[in-house]
C-alpha positions in Angstrom: 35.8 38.0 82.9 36.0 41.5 82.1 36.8 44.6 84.1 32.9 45.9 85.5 32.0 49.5 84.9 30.9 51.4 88.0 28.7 54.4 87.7 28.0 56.1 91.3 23.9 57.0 92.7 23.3 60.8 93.3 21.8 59.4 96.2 21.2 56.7 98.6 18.1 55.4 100.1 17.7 55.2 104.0 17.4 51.2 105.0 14.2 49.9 105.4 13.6 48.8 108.8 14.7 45.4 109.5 12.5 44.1 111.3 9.4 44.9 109.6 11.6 44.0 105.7 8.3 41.1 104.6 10.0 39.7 101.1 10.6 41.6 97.8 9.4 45.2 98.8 12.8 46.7 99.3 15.6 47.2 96.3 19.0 48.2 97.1 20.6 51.2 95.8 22.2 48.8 93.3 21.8 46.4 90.1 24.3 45.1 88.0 23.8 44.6 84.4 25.5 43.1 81.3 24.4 42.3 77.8 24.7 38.9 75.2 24.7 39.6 71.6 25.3 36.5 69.4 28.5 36.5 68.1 30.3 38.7 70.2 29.5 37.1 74.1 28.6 38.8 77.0 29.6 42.6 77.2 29.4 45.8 78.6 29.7 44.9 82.5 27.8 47.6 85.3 27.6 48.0 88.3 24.7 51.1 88.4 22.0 52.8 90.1 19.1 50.8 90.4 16.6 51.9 87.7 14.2 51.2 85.4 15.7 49.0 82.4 14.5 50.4 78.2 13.3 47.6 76.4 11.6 48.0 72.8 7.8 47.0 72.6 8.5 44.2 70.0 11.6 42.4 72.1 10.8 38.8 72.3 10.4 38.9 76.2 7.0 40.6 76.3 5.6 38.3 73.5 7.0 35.3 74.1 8.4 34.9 77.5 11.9 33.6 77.1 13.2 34.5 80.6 14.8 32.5 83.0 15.8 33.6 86.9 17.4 32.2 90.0 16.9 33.3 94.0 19.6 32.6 96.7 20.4 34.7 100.2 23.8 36.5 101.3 23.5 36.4 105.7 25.7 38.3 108.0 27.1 36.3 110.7 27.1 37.1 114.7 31.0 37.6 114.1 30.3 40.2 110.5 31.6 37.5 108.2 29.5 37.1 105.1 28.3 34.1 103.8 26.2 32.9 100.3 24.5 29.2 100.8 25.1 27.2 97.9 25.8 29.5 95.0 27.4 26.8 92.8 23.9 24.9 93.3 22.3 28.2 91.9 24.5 28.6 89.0 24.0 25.4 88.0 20.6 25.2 87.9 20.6 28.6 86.3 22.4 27.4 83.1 20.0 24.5 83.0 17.0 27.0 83.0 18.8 28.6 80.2 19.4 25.6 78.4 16.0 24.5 78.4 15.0 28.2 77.4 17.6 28.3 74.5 19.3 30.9 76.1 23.2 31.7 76.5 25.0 30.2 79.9 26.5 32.2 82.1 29.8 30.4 83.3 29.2 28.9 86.7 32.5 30.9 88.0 31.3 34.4 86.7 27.8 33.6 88.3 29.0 33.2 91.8 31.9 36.2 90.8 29.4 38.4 89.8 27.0 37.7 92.5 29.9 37.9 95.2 31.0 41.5 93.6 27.5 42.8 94.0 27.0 41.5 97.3 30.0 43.4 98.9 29.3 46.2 97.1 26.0 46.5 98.5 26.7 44.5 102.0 25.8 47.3 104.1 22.2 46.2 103.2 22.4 43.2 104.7 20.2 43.1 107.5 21.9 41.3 110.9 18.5 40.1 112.7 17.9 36.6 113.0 15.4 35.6 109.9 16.6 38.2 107.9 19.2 38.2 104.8 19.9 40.0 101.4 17.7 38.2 98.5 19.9 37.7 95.4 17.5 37.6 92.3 19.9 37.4 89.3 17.5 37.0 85.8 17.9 37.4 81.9 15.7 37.8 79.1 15.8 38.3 75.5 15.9 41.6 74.5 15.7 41.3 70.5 12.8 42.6 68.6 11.4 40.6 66.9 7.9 39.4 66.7 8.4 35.7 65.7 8.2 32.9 68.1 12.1 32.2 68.2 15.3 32.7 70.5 16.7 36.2 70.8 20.0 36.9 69.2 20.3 39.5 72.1 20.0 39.0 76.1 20.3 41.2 79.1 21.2 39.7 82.6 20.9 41.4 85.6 20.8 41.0 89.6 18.9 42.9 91.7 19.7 42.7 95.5 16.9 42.6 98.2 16.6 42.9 102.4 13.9 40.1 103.4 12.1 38.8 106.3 9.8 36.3 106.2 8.4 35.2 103.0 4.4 34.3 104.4 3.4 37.4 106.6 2.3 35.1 109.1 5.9 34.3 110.0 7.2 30.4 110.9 3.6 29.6 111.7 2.1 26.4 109.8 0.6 27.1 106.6 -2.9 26.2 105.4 -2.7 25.2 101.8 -4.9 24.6 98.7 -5.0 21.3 96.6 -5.7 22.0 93.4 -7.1 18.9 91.7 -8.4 20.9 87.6 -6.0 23.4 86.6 -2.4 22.8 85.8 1.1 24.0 86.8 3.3 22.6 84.1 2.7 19.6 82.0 5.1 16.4 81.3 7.2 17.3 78.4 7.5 21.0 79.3 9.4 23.6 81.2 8.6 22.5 84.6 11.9 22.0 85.9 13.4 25.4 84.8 13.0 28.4 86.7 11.1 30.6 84.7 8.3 33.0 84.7 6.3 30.9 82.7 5.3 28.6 85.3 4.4 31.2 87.9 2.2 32.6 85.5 0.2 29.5 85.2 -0.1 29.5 88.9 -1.4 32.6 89.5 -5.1 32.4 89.0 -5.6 29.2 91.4 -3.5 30.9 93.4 -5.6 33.9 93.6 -8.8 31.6 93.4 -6.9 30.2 96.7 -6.3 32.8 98.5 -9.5 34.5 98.3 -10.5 31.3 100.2 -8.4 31.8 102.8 -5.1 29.9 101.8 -1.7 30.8 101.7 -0.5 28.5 98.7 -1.9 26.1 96.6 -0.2 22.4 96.0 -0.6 21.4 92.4 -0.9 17.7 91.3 0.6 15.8 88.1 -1.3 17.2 85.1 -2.3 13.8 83.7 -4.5 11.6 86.5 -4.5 14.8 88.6 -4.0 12.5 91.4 -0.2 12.5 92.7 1.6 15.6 94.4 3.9 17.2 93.2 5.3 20.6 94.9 3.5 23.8 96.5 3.4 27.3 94.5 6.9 28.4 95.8 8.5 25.6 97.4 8.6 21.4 96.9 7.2 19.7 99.8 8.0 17.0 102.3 5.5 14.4 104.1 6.5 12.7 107.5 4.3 9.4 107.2 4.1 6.9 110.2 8.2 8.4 110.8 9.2 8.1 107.3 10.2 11.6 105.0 8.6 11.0 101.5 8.9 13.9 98.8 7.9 13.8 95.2 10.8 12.6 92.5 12.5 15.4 90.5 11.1 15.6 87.2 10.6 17.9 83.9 7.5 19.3 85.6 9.1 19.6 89.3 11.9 21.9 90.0 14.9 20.9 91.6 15.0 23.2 95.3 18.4 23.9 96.5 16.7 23.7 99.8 15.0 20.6 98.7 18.3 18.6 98.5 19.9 20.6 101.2 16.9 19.3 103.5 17.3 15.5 101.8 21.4 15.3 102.9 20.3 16.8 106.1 17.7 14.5 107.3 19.4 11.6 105.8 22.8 12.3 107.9 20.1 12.2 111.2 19.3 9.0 110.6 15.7 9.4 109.1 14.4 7.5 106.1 14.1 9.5 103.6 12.3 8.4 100.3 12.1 10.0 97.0 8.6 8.7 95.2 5.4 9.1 94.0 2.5 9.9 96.5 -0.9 10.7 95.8 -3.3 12.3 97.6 -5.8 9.4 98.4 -2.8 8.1 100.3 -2.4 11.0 102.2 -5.8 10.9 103.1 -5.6 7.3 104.5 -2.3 8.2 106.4 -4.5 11.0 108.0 -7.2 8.9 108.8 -5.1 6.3 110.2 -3.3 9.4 112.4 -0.1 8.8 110.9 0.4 12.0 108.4 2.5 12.9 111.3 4.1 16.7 109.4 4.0 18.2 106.4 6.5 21.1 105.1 7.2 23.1 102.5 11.4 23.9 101.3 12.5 26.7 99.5 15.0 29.2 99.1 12.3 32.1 99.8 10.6 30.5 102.6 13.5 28.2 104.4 11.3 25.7 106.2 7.8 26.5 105.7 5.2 24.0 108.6 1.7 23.2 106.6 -1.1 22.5 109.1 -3.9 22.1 106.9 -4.3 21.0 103.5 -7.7 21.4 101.8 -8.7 19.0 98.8 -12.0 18.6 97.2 -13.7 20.2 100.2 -12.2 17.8 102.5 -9.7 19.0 105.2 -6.7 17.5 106.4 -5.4 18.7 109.5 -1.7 18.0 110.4 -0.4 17.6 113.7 -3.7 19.5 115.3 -2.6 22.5 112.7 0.7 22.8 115.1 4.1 22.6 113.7 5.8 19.4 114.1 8.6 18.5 116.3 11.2 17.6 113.0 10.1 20.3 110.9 10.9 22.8 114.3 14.1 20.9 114.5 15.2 21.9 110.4 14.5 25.0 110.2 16.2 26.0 113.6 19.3 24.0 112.2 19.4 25.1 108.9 19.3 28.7 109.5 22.0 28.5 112.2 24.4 26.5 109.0 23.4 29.5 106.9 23.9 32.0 109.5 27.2 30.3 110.4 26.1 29.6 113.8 26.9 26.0 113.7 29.8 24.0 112.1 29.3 23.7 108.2 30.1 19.7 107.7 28.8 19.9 103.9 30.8 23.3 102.3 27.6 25.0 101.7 28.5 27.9 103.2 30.7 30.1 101.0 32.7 33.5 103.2 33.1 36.1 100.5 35.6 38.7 101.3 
């Protein structure tokens, strides 16, 4: 990997208080950059002032929307030690974003390099409260212009650092969710399972529908019968029927959660059943009309363990658990953010000290 180019702020920010940090409204005083051109690789490594970033009106990002991203958290530990969770998880699934976007790979070695550099360069933004950490959001995008619907010749990549809180402003409190049962997420056949803008985009106006309702997400179903679950807006999402975990199976239209599979090993190694299929939603119904929808909870990097206490569908309400968060649920997110926060003993080398 080549030598990375630091160019010093005039000034600092002062840190954001840490208690009141929500998710994604604070920047550090840092980004890193690099660019791709085709034939000559990735170039021109920095380490700079976090800033606004030139593009020309006609690069293929704005018109046609080949961009890929990932999100993964940097904690500080009682003892000072820092810790990522799962980077080599992250970097993965970034390359097979960008493979699906026809986009260069970053080498799974230089992601978790380049996000360790940035990390301790900026660690004195990571916030030491409990149910806080530093957001890593590294991204690229093609930067050609060129108005033709075609990969870019040319890419930037970059990774912006954030402090966060809690990702719902309502805290670890159970979430009251939207089923949307018309409009469409992703369809079979398409980008689904990569992490790009494109599918938030085609969330966003049931999502807004949604909230101006009263609900904090919406939970999209399979874009063909429009009857079996699939995952919530910014997390997938686990069911505890009659003491059984079900989740929906990874597809091209689900995206594959770090947290998802970190929650998956966990409860398995507990001793719970934990099953990966298709449910729909008039069997989620019946389960709550038999009083055995016993928890419901959304996973995700962002969110951690997020309790859902009401889901809405076709008018009809489903209450979970009286709206209260559920015994197991309580029990996962308390133990997964003491592994991340290297309170308890790391059995599965997710945890990863960077010095």
């Amino acid at each position: 990997m080549q030598d990375i180019k630091i160019i010093k702020a005039k000034t600092v920010q002062e840190k954001p208080d840490p208690i009141n940090l929500g998710f994604g409204k604070y920047h550090t005083d840092y980004m890193f950059t690099m660019d791709y051109s085709e034939g000559k690789g990735w170039h021109n490594y920095q380490i700079q002032p976090y800033n606004g970033i030139v593009l020309d009106p006609g690069c293929i990002v704005l018109h046609y929307a080949q961009e890929t991203f990932e999100g993964l958290k940097a904690y500080r530990t009682d003892d000072g030690r820092i810790l990522l969770f799962r980077p080599d998880m992250h970097a993965k699934r970034f390359n097979k974003s960008n493979i699906r976007l026809c986009m260069p790979q970053v080498p799974e070695n230089d992601f978790i390099e380049l996000v360790r550099r940035m990390v301790l360069f900026e660690q004195d933004w990571i916030p030491k409260e409990d149910k806080t950490a530093l957001y890593v959001r590294p991204f690229m995008f093609g930067v050609e212009e060129a108005i033709g619907a075609r990969p870019s010749k040319d890419y930037k990549f970059v990774i912006l650092l954030s402090p966060v809180g809690n990702y719902f402003q309502s805290g670890f409190n159970p979430l009251k969710i939207y089923v949307e049962d018309a409009y469409s997420r992703t369809a079979k056949g398409g980008i689904g399972s990569a992490k790009t803008g494109g599918n938030y985009a085609a969330s966003i106006f049931t999502q807004d529908m949604a909230k101006k309702k009263g609900y904090s997400q919406v939970m999209w179903l399979d874009s063909v019968e429009h009857k079996y679950v699939e995952e919530v807006g910014a997390m997938n999402v686990m069911f505890k029927i009659n003491g059984e975990i079900i989740t929906p199976p990874l597809s091209d239209t689900i995206l594959a959660g770090v947290t998802r599979d970190t929650c998956i090993t966990i409860l398995k190694s507990w001793g719970l059943n934990v099953v990966e299929r298709k449910i729909s939603m008039d069997e989620l119904i019946s389960a709550s009309e038999e009083g055995i929808l016993e928890e419901v909870f959304g996973t995700g990097t962002g969110v951690v363990i997020a309790p859902i206490g009401e889901l809405c569908y076709k008018e009809k309400i489903l209450t979970i658990g009286g709206g209260n968060t559920g015994s197991l649920t309580q029990r996962l997110y308390d133990y997964l953010c003491a592994l991340q926060r290297g309170k308890v003993e790391d059995n599965y080398n997710w945890t990863w000290e960077i010095k």
